[in-house]
C-alpha positions as CSV (number, residue, x, y, z in Angstrom):
1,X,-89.1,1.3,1.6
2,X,-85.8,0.1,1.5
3,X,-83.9,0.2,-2.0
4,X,-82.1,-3.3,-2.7
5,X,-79.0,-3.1,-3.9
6,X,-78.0,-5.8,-6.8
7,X,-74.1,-7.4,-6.3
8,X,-72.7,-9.8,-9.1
9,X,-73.2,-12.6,-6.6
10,X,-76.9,-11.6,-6.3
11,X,-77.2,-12.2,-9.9
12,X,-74.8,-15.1,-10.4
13,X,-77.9,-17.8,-9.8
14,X,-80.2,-15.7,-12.5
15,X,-79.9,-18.1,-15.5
16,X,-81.9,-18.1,-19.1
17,X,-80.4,-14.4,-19.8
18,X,-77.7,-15.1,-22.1
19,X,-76.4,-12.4,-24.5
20,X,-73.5,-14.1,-26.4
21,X,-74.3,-15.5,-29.9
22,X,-73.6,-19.0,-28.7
23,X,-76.5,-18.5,-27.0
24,X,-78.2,-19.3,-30.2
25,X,-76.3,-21.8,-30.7
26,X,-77.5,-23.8,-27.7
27,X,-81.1,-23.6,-28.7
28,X,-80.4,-26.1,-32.0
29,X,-78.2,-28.5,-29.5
30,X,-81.4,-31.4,-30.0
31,X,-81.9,-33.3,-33.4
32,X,-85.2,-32.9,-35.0
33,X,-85.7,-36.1,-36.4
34,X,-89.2,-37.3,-36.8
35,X,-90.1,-41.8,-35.6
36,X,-88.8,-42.1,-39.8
37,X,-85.4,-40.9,-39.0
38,X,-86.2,-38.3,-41.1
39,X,-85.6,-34.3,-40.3
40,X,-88.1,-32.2,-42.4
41,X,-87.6,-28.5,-43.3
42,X,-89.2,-26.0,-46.0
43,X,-86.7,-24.0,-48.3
44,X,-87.7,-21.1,-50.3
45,X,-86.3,-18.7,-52.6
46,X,-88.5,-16.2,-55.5
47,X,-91.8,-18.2,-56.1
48,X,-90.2,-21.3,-55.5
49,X,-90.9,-23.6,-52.7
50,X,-89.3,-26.4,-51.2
51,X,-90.5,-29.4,-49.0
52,X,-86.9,-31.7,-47.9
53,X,-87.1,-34.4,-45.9
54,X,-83.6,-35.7,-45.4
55,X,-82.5,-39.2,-43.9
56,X,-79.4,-41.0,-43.8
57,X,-78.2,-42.9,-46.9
58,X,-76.5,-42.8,-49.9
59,X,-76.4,-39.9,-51.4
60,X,-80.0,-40.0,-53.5
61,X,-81.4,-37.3,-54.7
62,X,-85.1,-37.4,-55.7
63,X,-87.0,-34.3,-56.4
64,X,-91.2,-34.6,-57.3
65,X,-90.2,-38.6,-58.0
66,X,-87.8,-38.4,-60.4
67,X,-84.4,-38.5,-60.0
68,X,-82.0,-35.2,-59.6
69,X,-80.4,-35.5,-63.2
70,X,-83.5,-35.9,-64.7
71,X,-85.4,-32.9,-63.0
72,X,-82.4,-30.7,-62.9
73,X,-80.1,-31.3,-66.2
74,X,-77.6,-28.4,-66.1
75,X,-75.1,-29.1,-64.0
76,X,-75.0,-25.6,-62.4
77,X,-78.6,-26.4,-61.1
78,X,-76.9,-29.6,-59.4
79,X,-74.0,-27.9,-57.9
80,X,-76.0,-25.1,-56.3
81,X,-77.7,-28.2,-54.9
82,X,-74.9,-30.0,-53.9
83,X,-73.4,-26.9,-51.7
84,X,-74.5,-27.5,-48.3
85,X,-73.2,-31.0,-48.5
86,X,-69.7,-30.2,-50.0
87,X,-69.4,-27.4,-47.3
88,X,-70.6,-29.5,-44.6
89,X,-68.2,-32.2,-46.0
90,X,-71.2,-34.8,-45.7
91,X,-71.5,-35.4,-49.6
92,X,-73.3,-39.0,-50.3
93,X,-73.8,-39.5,-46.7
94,X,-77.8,-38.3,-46.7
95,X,-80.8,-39.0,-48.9
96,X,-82.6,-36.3,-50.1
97,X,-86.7,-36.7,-50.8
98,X,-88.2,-33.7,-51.8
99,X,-91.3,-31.8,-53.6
100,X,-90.9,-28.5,-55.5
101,X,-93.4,-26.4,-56.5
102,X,-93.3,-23.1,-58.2
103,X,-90.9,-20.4,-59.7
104,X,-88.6,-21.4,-62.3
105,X,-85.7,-24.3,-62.3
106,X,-83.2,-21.8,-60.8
107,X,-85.6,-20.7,-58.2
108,X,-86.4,-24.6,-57.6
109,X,-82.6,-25.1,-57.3
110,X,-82.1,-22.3,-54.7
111,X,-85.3,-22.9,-52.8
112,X,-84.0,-26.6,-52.7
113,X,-80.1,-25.7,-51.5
114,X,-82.1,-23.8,-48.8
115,X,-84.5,-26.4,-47.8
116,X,-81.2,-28.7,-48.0
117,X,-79.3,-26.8,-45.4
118,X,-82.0,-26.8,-43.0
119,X,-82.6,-29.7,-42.7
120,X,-79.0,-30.8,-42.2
121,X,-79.0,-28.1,-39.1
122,X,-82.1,-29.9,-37.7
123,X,-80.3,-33.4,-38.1
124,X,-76.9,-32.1,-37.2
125,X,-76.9,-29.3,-35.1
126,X,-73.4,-29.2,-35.1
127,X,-72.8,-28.0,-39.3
128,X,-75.4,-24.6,-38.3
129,X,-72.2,-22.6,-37.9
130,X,-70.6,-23.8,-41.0
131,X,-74.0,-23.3,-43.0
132,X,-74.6,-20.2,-41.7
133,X,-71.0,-18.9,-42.2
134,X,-71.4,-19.9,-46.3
135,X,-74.6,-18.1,-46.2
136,X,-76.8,-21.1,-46.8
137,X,-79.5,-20.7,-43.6
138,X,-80.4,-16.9,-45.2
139,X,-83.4,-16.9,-47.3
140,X,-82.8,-14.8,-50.5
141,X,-85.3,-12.4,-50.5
142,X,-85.2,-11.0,-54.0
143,X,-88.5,-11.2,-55.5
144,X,-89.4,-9.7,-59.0
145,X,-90.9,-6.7,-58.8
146,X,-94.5,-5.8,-59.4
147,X,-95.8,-4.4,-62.7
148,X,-97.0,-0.8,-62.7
149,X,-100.0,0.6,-63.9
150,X,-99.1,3.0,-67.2
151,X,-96.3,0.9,-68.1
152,X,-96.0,-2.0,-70.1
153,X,-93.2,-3.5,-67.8
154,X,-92.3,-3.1,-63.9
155,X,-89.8,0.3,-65.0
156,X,-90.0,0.4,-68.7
157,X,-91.5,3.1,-70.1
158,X,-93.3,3.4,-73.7
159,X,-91.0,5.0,-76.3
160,X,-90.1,8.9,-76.1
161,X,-91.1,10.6,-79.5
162,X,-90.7,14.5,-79.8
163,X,-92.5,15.1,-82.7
């Protein structure tokens, strides 16, 4: 048996092996948009999820059928929402339909920023570096810890008494 010996020109035609990170890149080139000219993505963060279906439009927010102020009256809440836009610079360019189920209002809010982003990536492929550079593509995966057994919280403990 003869042992091959491997040149760079050998391997030169050998495509689909790509180790830079713009190799990732290149896999979100298509949009995902659905025969609505919708894209659809899930968001979550603690117990809160997040179904987002975003379209082009005016800037309309509506979350479980009401409107964004109504659902979501501190403005805080609205401003984590409105991140990925403002980053993106896109702000009242998409409409935003979603459902939200679970967790608390500031879970809601963060599960619906996350939903948000991803579903701009899938409609714009070209804003994932910018919304992955501000961190808005990473799930937060802080979760509240379990109670234990013996105690009346998940680390508090029952009183000390000496005597």
């Amino acid at each position: 048996m003869a042992e091959e010996t491997k040149t760079l020109e050998d391997l030169k035609d050998v495509t689909g092996i790509v180790s830079s990170p713009d190799a990732v890149e290149s896999v979100y080139t298509e949009p995902r948009i659905d025969a609505f000219g919708r894209s659809y993505s899930t968001g979550k963060r603690k117990d809160a999820v997040a179904r987002v279906w975003l379209k082009r439009g005016s800037g309309k927010i509506t979350v479980n059928g009401r409107d964004v102020e109504t659902f979501f009256a501190r403005p805080t809440l609205r401003m984590i929402i409105n991140q990925p836009f403002q980053t993106a610079e896109r702000t009242g360019q998409y409409d935003v339909d979603c459902s939200v189920k679970g967790g608390g209002l500031s879970g809601q809010a963060g599960a619906l920023r996350h939903g948000i982003s991803w579903a701009l990536t899938f409609y714009e492929p070209s804003l994932r570096g910018v919304l992955k550079k501000g961190g808005f593509l990473t799930r937060d995966s802080r979760v509240v810890e379990r109670k234990k057994y013996g105690k009346p919280k998940a680390r508090r403990s029952f009183q000390f008494s000496k005597r």
